[in-house]
Each structure stands twice: as C-alpha cells, then as structure tokens.
N, C-alpha and C positions, 0 to 999 in steps of 0.2 A: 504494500500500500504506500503511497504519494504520502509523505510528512514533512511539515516543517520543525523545527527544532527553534525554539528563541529561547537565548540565554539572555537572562535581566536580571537587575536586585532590584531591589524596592526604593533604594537613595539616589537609584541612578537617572535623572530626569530625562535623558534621551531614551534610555528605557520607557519609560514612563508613556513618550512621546509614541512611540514604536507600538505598546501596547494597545492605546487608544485609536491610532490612524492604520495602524497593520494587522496588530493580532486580533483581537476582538470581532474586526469585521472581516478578517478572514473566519473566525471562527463560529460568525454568524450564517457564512455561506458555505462552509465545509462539514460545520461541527468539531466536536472538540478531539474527536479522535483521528482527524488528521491534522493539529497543532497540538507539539507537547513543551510547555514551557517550562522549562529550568531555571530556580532562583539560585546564581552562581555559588552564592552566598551561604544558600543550604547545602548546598552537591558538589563542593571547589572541586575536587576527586576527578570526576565526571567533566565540569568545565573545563579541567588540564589538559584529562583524556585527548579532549575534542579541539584541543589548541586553542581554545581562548583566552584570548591574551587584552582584549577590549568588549565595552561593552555597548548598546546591546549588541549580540551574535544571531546569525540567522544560517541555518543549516535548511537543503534541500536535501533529503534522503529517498530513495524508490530503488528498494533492498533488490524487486525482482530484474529492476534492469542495473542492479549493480553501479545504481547512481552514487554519489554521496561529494557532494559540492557545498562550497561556502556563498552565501548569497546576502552579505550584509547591505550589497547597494543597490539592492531590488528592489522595485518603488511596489507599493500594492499592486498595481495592476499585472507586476510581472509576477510575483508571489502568486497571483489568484492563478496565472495561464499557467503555473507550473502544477497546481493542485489540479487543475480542471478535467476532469475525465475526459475530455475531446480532445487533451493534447497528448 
C-alpha cells in the first residue's frame, strides 16, 4: 500500500504548518491508514533509522513496487498524485 511517512514534534512550527496544509487534508482524502505520523520526539530511534536529520520529514513509501523516497519539497498537490490510486 501507497504511504506517506511525516516526521514532526509538537514545538516545531513548520511542523505545525505541514500538519494543517499537508497532513490533515491529505488525511481527509486518503484516510489515516495511508499517513503515519511520527513525533521524532517520541520515536528518535526510528527518526535516525530513516535519516532524519530536519524537521518536518516526509517519506513516500509503496513497499510493492519497492519504492521508498524522501519527498520533503512536495507541495500537497504532488503528495495527493503520489497517494492516488490512478497513478
């Protein structure tokens, strides 16, 4: 399945920004189970893992076609074409 990945804390106000204009309303036309957000904060572990090194992070992942790309300067509308079952 198509996921995005957002890594955010709670203190980080582009975070913030990210959540309101990206995540949310991707998550209103996806649902929640293709956006899983990670607060770096609780998970640092997992944020190393995955190289993040700034915040916030935005991960494409699409396990069956062996995707897994960094996509922090994707505006919403490219975020939506990569979630969209018709791409």
């Amino acid at each position: 399945m198509k996921k995005i990945l957002f890594f955010h804390t709670r203190w980080c106000p582009p975070c913030r920004n990210a959540m309101k204009t990206k995540i949310l309303p991707l998550i209103d036309l996806f649902g929640k189970e293709k956006i899983e957000i990670i607060d770096a904060d609780v998970n640092p572990q997992f944020a190393e893992k995955c190289g993040v090194t700034k915040l916030p992070a935005f991960f494409y992942i699409y396990p069956e076609q062996h995707i897994y790309m960094r996509v922090d300067h994707y505006s919403f509308q490219q975020l939506k074409e990569l979630l969209d079952d018709k791409s």
